[in-house]
C-alpha positions as MATLAB code, in Angstrom:
seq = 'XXXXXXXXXXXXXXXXXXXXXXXXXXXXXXXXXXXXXXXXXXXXXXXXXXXXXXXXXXXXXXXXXXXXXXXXXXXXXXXXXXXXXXXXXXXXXXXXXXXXXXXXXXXXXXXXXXXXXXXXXXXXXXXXXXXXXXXXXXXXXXXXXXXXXXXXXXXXXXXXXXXXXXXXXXXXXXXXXXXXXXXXXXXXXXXXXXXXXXXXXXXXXXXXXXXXXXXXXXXXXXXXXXXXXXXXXXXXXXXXXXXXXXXXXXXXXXXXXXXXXXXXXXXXXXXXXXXXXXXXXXXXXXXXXXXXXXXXXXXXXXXXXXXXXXXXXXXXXXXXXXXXXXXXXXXXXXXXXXXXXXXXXXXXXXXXXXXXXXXXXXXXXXXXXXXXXXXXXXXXXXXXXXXXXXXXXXXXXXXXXXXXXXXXXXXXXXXXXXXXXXXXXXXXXXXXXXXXX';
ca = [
      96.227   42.062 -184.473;
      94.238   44.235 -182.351;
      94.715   48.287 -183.383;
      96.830   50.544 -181.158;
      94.812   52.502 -178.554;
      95.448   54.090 -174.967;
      92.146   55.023 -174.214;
      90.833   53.585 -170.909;
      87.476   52.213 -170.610;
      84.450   53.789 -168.238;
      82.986   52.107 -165.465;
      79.499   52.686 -166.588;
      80.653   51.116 -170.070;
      79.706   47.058 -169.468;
      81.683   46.068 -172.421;
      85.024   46.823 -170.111;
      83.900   43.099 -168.385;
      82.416   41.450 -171.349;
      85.981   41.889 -173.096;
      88.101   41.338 -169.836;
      86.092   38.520 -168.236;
      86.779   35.689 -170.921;
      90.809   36.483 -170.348;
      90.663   36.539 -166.545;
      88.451   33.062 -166.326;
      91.239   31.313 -169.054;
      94.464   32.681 -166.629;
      92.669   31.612 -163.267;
      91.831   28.163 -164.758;
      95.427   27.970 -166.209;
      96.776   29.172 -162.945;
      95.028   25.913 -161.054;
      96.824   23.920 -163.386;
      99.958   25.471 -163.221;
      99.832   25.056 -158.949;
      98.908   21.246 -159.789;
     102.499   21.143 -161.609;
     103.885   23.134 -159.198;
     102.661   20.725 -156.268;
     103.401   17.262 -158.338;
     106.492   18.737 -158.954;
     107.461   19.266 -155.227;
     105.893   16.272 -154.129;
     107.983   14.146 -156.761;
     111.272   16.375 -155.468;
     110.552   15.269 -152.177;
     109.058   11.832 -152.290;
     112.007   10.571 -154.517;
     115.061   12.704 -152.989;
     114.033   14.092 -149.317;
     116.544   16.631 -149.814;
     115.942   20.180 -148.644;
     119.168   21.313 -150.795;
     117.124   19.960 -153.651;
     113.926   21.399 -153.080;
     115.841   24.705 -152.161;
     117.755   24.627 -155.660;
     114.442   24.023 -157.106;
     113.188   27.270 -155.894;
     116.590   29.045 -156.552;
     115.894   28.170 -160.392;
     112.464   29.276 -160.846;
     113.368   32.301 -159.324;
     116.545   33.300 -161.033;
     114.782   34.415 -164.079;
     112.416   36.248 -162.563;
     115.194   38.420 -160.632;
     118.025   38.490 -163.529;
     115.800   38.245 -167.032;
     112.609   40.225 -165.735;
     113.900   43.949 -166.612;
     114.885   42.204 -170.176;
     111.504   39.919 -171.043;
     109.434   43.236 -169.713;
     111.446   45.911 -172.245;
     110.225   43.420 -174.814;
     106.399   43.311 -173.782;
     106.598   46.689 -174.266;
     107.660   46.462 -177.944;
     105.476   43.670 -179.190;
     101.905   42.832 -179.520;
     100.759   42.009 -175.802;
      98.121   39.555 -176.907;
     100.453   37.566 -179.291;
     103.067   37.529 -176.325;
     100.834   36.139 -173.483;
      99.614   33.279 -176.389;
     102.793   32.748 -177.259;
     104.138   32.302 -173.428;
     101.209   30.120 -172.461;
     101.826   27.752 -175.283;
     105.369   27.440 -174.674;
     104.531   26.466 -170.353;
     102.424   24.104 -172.349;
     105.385   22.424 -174.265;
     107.425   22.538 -171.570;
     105.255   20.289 -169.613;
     104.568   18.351 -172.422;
     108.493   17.640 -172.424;
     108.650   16.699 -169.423;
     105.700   14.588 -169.647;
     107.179   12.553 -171.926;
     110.197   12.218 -169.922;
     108.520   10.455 -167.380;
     106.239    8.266 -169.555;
     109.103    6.899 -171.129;
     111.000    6.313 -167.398;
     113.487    8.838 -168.062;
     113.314   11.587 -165.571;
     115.596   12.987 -163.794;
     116.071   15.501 -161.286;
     117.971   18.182 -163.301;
     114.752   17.456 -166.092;
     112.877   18.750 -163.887;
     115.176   21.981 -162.770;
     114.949   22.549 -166.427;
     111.344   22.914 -166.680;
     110.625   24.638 -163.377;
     113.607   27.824 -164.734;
     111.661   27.730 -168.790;
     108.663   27.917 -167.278;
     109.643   30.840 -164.832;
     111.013   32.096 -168.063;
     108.195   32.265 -170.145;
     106.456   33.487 -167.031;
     108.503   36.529 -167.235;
     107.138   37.114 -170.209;
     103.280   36.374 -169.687;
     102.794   38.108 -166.540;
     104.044   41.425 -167.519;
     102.121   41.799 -170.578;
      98.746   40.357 -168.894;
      99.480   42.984 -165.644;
     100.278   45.809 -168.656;
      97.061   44.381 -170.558;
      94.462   45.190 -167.645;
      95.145   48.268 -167.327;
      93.992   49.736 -170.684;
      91.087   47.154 -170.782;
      89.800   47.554 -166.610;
      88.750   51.101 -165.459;
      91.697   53.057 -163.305;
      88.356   53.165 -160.372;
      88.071   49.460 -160.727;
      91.501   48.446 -159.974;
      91.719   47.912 -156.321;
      88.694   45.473 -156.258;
      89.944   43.591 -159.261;
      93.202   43.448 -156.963;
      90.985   41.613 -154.219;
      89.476   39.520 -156.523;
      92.710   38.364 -157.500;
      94.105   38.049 -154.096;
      91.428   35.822 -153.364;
      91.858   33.397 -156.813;
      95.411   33.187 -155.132;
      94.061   32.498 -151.783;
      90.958   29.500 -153.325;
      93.984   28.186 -155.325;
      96.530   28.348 -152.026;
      93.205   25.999 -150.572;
      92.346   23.570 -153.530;
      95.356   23.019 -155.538;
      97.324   20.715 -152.486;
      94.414   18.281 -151.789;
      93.221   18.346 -155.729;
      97.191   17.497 -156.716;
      97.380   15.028 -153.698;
      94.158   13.328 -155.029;
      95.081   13.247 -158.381;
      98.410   11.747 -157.629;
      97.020    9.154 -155.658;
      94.868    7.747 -158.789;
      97.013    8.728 -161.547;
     100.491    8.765 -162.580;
     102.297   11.932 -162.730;
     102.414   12.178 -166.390;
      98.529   12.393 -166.025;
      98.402   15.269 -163.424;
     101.017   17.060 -165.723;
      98.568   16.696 -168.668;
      95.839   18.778 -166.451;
      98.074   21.855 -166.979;
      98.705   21.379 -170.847;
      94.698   21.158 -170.735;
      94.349   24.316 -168.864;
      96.616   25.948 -170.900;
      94.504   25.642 -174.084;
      91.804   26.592 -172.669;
      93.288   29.940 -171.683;
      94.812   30.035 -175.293;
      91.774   29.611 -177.131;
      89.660   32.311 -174.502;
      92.188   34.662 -175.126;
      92.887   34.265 -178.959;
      88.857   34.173 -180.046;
      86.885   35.829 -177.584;
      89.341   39.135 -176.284;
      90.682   42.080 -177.923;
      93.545   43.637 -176.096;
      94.428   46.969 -176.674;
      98.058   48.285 -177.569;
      99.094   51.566 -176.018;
     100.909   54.041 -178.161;
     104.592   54.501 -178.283;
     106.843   57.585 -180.142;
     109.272   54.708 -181.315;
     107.032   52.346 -182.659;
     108.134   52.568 -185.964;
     111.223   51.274 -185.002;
     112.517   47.659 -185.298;
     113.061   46.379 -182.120;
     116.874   45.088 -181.525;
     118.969   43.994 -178.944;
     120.568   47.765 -178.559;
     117.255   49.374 -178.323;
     116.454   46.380 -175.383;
     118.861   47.465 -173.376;
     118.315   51.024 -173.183;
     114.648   50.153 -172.169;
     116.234   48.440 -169.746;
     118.230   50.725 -168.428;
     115.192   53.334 -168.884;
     113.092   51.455 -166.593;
     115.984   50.664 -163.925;
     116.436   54.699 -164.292;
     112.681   55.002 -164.005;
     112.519   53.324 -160.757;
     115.735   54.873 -159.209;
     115.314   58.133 -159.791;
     111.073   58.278 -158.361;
     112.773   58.238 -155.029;
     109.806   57.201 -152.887;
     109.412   54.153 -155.498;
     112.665   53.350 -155.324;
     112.248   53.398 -151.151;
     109.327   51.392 -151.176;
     111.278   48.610 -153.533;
     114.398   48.642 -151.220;
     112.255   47.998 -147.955;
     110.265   45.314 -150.121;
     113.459   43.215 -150.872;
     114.625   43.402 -147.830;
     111.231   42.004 -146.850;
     110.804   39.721 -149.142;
     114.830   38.786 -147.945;
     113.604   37.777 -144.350;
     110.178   37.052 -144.802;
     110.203   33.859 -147.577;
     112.882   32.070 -145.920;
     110.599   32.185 -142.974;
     107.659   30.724 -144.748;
     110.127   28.373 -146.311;
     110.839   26.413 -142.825;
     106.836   26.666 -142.013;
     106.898   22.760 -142.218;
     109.772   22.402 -139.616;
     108.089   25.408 -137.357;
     105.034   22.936 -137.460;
     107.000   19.640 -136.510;
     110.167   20.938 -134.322;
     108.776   23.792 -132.405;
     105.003   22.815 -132.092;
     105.615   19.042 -132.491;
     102.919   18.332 -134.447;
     102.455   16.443 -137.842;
     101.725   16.635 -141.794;
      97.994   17.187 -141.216;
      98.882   20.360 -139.179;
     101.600   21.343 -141.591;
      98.415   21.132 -143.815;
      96.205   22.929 -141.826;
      99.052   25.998 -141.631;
      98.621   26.385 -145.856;
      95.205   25.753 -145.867;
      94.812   28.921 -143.156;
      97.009   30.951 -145.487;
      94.714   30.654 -148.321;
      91.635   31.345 -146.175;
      93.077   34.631 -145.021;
      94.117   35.865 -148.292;
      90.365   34.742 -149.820;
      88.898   36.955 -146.708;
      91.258   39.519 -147.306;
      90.680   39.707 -151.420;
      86.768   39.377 -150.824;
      87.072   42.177 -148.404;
      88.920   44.408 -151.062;
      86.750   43.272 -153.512;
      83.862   44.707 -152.169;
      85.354   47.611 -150.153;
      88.023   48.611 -151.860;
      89.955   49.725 -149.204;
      91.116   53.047 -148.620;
      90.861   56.496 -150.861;
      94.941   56.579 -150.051;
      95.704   53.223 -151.534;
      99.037   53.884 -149.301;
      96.773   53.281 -146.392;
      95.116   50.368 -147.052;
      98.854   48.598 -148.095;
     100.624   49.445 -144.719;
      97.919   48.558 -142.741;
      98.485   45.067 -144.549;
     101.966   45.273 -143.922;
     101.959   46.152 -140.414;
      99.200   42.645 -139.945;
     102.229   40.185 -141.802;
     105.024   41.779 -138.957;
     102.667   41.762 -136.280;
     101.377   37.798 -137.248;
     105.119   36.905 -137.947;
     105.974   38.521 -134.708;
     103.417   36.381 -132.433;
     104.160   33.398 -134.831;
     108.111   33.387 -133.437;
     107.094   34.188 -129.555;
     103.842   31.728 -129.318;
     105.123   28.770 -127.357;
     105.139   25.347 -128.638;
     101.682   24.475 -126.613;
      99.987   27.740 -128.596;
      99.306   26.211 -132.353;
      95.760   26.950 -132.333;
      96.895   30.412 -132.138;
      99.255   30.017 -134.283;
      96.679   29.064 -136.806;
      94.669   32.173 -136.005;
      98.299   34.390 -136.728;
      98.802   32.765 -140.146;
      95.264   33.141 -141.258;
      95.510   37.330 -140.208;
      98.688   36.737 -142.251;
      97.122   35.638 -145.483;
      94.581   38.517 -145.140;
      96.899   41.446 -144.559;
      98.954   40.385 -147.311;
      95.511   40.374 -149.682;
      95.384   44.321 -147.990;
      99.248   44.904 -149.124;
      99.601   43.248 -152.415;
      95.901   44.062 -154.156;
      96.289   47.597 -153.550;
     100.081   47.702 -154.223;
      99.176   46.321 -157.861;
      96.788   48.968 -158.301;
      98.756   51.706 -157.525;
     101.303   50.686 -159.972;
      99.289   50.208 -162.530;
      97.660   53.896 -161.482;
     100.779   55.420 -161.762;
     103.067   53.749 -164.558;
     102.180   54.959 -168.076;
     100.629   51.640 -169.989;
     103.233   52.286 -172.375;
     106.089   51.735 -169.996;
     104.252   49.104 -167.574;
     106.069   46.035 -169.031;
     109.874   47.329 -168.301;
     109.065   49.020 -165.118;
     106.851   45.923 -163.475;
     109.462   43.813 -164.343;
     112.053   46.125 -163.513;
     110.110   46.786 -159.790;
     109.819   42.406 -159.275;
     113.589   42.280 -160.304;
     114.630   44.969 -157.103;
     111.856   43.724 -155.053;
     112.800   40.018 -154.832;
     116.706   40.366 -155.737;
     117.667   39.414 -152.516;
     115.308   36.143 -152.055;
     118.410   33.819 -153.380;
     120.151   35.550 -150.273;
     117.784   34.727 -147.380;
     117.253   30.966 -148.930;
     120.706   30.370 -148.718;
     120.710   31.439 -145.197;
     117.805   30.240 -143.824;
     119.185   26.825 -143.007;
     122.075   27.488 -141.229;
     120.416   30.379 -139.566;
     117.396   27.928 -138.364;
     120.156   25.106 -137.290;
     121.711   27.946 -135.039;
     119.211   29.950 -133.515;
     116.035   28.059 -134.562;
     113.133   28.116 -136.828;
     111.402   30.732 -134.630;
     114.035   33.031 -134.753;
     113.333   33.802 -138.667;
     109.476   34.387 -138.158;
     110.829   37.435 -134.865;
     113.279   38.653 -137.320;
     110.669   38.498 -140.186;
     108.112   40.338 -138.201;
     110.642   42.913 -136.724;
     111.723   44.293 -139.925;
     108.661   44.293 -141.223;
     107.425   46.687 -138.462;
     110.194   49.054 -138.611;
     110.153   49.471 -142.442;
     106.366   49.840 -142.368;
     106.448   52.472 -139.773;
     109.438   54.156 -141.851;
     107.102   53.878 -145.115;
     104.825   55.717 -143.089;
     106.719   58.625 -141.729;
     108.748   58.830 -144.583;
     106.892   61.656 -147.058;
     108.089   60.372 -150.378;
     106.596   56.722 -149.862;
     103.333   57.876 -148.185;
     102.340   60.180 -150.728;
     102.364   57.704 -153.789;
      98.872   58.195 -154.201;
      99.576   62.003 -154.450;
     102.542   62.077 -156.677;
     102.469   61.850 -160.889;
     104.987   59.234 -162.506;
     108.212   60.238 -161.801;
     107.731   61.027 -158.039;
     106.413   64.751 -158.411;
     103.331   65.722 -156.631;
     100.250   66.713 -158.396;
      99.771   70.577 -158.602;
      96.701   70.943 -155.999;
      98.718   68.563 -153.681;
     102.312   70.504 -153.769;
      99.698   73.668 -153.324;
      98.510   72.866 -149.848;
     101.880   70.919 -148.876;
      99.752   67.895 -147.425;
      98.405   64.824 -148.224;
      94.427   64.216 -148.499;
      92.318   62.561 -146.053;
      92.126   58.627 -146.129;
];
């Protein structure tokens, strides 16, 4: 078990990457084979079914534990060994898919098999995600961690681009059970870089001597809820992000039927439309990755949030003969939300003690995406009575007027200013403004 320590490592110190590098190649390669699931998954849900109540209720379940358990799984990161947790999480998604493997090499699957796995693997999720987010930052540098956030952004963006013509390729020369056996590879692989070749350090806590119990789990809980409410420009920033993320996924949900109703075009252009996605968010985390973006991390995130309302905007008004620009909108898409969500990560991980990271990210993704299940459940009948268009204006209006609101608004656009808990540092509060960009 790898000794307690909250030091942060140096920039000029090498042996930052050396240590970090071997965990960060095992979760990108076990991410690929997680979105190969993911996409055999789907395509099984909607080969067999062609339901979109099914494939909606498939979301719904990988996202309830995400929303409801999150706070919970994250006040327990913080109390345990963060290594042992993420090995421990990765080899249950393994035997989880190896389950289900099984189910359909013996002809047994069935649909609610399938719900199963998608919620425990969101469930163990909970638990790896947290501790590997709460990991980084006592093993990266705090000046590294808005180009690490690009990089990432862009492994999201090259796995947005491969993983739908790799799983449709696979699936075309192997059964599913086979493509499912890619992620349990993948998996191990990330297990064994992680267990032999990475030491993680543990931040210090007063109450580590204490035995961790259910009672003690919930007043974590409620610490980091309290944590989150009472840094009022935090708690701002969360509130405009889930009502974002409220009008905003439901959007992207109906992309296919935007594609084939309004613009009257096919499955290769529904194609295209992802594929576009993932190049803008690879341009967007290369761009952070070797930029940075701005000194006010603040900056750089509404500049990304004002491109998704803007590109959602024109995506609603473009006429059905404009899908070549409609292409160029969802690529600028993909890019701004690289510029929103690499910087947003690094802020947060700037800000939050490591000690309390697990409780509070989890606590922050809980408030953030809380509303989600809403906007799913009204996206179809919205789209049946107004049309699919109509989410993408309404997507890209409130994401203007919240962004300009962030902006104006003193106690969001001074994050980079303030110390946990919303006050702002000394030399700040001295001159009563915020630095330059």
């Amino acid at each position: 078990m790898d000794q307690p320590s909250a030091e942060k490592p140096k920039t000029t110190d090498r042996k930052w990457l050396r240590n970090y590098l071997p965990m960060w190649i095992g979760q990108a390669v076990s991410l690929l084979g997680s979105s190969l699931v993911q996409f055999a998954l789907v395509w099984y849900l909607t080969d067999q079914t062609g339901s979109a109540t099914v494939l909606a209720m498939a979301t719904l379940v990988a996202l309830l534990p995400q929303v409801f358990l999150g706070p919970f799984s994250g006040a327990v990161v913080d109390r345990l060994n963060r290594k042992t947790v993420m090995i421990v999480s990765d080899s249950l998604v393994a035997l989880t898919t190896l389950g289900l493997m099984a189910s359909f090499m013996l002809g047994s699957i069935q649909v609610w098999h399938i719900y199963l796995a998608m919620f425990l693997r969101s469930l163990f999720g909970t638990f790896q995600m947290p501790a590997m987010s709460a990991s980084t930052t006592l093993m990266v540098p705090p000046e590294q961690y808005s180009r690490l956030g690009g990089v990432n952004q862009a492994l999201y963006g090259v796995l947005n681009i491969v993983s739908p013509p790799l799983g449709a390729a696979l699936l075309a020369a192997f059964a599913i059970d086979a493509v499912l056996m890619v992620d349990i590879v993948t998996a191990a692989l990330a297990i064994g870089l992680l267990a032999f070749f990475v030491k993680v350090p543990q931040p210090k806590r007063a109450d580590a001597s204490q035995a961790m119990t259910p009672k003690q789990v919930i007043a974590d809980v409620r610490y980091g809820l309290k944590y989150a409410y009472t840094w009022k420009g935090l708690f701002a920033l969360l509130l405009m992000a889930a009502l974002v993320n409220m009008v905003l996924s439901p959007a992207f949900s109906l992309l296919p039927l935007h594609v084939t109703q309004h613009f009257g075009r096919g499955l290769e252009e529904v194609a295209l439309m992802d594929s576009a996605v993932g190049i803008g968010i690879v341009v967007g985390g290369v761009l952070l990755g070797v930029w940075g973006g701005f000194k006010r991390k603040m900056t750089t995130i509404l500049i990304g949030w004002v491109g998704i309302g803007l590109s959602a905007l024109a995506i609603g008004l473009i006429p059905a003969s404009g899908f070549a620009f409609a292409v160029v909108m969802i690529t600028i898409v993909g890019l701004s939300s690289a510029l929103t969500n690499g910087p947003l990560g690094a802020l947060m991980q700037a800000k939050v003690p490591p000690e309390m990271q697990g409780r509070v990210f989890t606590v922050m993704n809980s408030l953030s995406t809380g509303a989600m299940p809403l906007g799913m459940l009204m996206a179809g009948p919205l789209a049946n009575a107004l049309g699919t268009s109509a989410w993408f204006v309404i997507a890209g209006v409130t994401l203007l007027i919240t962004g300009v609101i962030a902006y104006v608004m003193k106690e969001v656009y001074t994050l980079d200013d303030q110390l946990p808990g919303g006050a702002l540092q000394p030399a700040v509060a001295e001159v009563g403004a915020p630095a330059t960009d």
